[in-house]
N, C-alpha and C positions, 0 to 999 in steps of 0.2 A: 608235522606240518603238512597240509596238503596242498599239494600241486596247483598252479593256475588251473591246468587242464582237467584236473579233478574237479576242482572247483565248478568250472562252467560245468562239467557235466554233471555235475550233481544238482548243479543249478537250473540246468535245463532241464531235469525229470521232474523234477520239481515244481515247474513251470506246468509241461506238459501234465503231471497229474492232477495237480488245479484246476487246470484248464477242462480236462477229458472226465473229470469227476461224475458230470451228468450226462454226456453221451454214449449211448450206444452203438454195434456198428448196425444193426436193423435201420434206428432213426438215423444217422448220420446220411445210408444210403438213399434217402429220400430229396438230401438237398441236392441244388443245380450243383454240375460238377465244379472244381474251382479251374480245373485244367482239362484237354483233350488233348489227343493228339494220334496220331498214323505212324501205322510201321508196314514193315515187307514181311516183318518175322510171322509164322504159324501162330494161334494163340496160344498151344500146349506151349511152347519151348521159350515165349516169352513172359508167361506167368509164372515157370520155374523160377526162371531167372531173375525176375523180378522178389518171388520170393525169396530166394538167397541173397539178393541186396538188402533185401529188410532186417533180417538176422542179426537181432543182435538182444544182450542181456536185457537193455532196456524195457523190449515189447516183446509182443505175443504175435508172429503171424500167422495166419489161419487162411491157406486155400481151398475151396470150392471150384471142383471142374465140375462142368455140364456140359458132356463129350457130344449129346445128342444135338443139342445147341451150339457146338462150336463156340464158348465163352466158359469163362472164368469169374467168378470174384476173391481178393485178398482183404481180408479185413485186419488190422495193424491194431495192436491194443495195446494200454499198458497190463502189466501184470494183475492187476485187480479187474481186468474186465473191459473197460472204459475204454470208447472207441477214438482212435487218432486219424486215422483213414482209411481209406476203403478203395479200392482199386475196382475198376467193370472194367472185362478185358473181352472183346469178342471179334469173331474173326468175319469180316464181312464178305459179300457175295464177290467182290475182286480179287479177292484172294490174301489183303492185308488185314490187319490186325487193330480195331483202334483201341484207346484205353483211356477213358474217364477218370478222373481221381476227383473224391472229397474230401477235403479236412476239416477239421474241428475248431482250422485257425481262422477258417475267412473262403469267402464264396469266388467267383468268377472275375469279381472285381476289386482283386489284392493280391499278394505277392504269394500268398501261401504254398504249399505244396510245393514247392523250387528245387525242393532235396530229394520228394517222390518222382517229380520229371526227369531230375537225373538221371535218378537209377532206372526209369521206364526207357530214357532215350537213350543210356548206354544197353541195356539189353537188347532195344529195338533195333538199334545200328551191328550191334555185336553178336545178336542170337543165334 
């Protein structure tokens, strides 16, 4: 018998592969972000850490430093490819960090991404 919580989660990749079937993380990076937001952290050490929140069997994450640029991108996939979000992380002339996220679920004007601002605002606070 499997578990409730097997359940959801099997249910939720399931979803998520549906759903991420047609996007890439090239085109994904093209739409308005869904989120923004500031930190204090450096952007090296908050894209780590953002990458080790992502981790996990489900998805694929994929980062890109551009040291000479002082930014980052994370692009989050499932295992076939298919893009789920994508993370711009760069570090601006004040000295903070800001970090864009797009999803696959929904733009600027939805709830989506809620689980990637987490992990971006606990690394941001915690870096």
């Amino acid at each position: 018998m499997v578990s409730r919580m097997k359940f959801r989660t099997l249910l939720g990749f399931a979803t998520l592969c549906a759903t991420a079937s047609c996007q890439s993380p090239g085109g994904l990076a093209e739409r308005p972000p869904t989120w923004t937001a500031m930190y204090a952290a450096p952007f090296d050490a908050l894209t780590n850490c953002i990458v080790e929140q992502e981790r996990s069997p489900l998805v694929a994450v994929t980062p890109r430093f551009y040291a000479q640029e002082r930014r980052a991108t994370i692009s989050v996939t499932t295992p076939t490819g298919s893009a789920v979000g994508v993370y711009d992380i760069r570090q601006v002339p004040s000295g903070g960090t800001q970090v864009a996220y797009r999803s696959i679920f929904g733009g600027p004007a939805t709830d989506a991404g809620g689980g990637a601002y987490d992990k971006a605002r606990r690394c941001g606070n915690g870096a």
